[in-house]
C-alpha positions in Angstrom: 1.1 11.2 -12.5 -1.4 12.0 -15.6 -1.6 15.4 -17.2 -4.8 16.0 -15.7 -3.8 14.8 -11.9 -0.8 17.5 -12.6 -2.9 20.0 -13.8 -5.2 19.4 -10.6 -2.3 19.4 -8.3 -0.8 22.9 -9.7 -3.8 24.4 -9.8 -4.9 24.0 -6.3 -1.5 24.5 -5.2 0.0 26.9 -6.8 -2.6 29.2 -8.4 -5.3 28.7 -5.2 -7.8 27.3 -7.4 -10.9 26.1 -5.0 -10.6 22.2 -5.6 -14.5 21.4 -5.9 -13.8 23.7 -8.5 -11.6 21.5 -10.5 -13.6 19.1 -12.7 -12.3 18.1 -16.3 -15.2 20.3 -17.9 -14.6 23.4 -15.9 -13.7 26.4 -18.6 -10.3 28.6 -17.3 -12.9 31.7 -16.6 -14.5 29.3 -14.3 -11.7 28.2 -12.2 -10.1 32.5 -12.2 -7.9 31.9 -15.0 -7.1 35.4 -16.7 -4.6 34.4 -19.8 -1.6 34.9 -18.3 -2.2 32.3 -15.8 -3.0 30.4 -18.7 0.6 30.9 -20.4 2.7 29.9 -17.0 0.5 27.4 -16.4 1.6 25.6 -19.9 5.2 26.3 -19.0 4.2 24.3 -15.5 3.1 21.5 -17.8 6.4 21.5 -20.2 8.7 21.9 -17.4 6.9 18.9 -15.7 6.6 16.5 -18.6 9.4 17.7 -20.4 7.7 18.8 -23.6 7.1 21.8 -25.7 3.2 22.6 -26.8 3.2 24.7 -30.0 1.3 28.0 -29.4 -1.8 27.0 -31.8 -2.4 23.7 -29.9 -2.5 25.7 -26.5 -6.0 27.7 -26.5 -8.0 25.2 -24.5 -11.7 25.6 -23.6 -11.5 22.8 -20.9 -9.1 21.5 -18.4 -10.3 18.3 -19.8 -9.1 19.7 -23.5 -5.8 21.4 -21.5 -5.2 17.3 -20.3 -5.7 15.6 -23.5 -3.4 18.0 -25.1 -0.7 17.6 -22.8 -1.0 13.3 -22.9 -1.2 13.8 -26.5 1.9 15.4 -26.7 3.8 13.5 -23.5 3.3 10.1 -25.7 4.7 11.8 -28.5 7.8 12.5 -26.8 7.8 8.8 -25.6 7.9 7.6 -29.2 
């Protein structure tokens, strides 16, 4: 599953995100995301791909940005 599937998944899921909502350009105040559903939703993603994302590299815009982050740092941990 890619980052952004996951990210899609949990959000409908879990947070009750509206899934016509869910597009890779949609901004975190668009789909009801206050910051602290930000934060536990990047601990969702490092639990799931077994990573850690340094706190500078997690203030997205985008889910699109929030996706590419996390593949960027999943294919890091590949090596």
């Amino acid at each position: 599953m890619s980052a952004y599937e996951f990210l899609a998944k949990i959000l409908s899921e879990k947070y009750d995100v509206d899934p016509g909502l869910i597009r890779k350009d949609a901004t975190w105040e668009a789909l009801g995301l206050d910051s602290f559903t930000t934060v536990e939703l990047i601990f969702d993603v490092e639990d799931e791909f077994d990573i850690e994302i340094p706190e500078e590299r997690a203030t997205f815009q985008t889910l699109g940005d929030a996706a590419a982050v996390v593949d960027e740092y999943v294919q890091a941990a590949k090596g």
